[in-house]
C-alpha positions in Angstrom: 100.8 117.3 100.7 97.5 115.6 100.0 98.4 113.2 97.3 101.8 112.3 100.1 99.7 111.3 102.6 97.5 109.6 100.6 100.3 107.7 98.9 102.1 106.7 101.9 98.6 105.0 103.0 98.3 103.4 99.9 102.1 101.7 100.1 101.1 101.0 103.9 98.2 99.2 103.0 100.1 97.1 100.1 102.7 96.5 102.7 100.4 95.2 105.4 98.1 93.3 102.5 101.6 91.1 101.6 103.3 90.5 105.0 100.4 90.9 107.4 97.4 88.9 105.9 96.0 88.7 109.4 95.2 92.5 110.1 92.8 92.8 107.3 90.3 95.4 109.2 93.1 97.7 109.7 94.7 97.2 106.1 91.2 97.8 104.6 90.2 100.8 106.6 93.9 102.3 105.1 92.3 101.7 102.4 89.1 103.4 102.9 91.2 106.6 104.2 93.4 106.9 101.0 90.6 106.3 98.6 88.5 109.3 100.4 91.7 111.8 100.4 92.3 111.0 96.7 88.2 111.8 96.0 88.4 115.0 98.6 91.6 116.4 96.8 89.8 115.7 93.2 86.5 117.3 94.7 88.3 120.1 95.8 90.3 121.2 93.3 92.7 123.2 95.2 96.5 123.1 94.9 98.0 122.5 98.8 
């Protein structure tokens, strides 16, 4: 459920990096979010 979430950000963030240049903040902190549920999932070690 983890890596789901955290793959939908990701392909959110591409989105809004391509055809919204202007909400950079927003795309970035996306970003941020996926990047920290990847490493908490990988920390973790437990199956969801």
């Amino acid at each position: 459920m983890l890596w789901t979430i955290a793959v939908v950000i990701l392909v959110l963030w591409l989105l809004g990096f391509t055809l919204l240049p202007a909400a950079g903040s927003l795309i970035h902190i996306l970003l941020v979010i996926a990047v920290i549920l990847v490493v908490m999932q990988l920390v973790s070690g437990k199956k969801l």
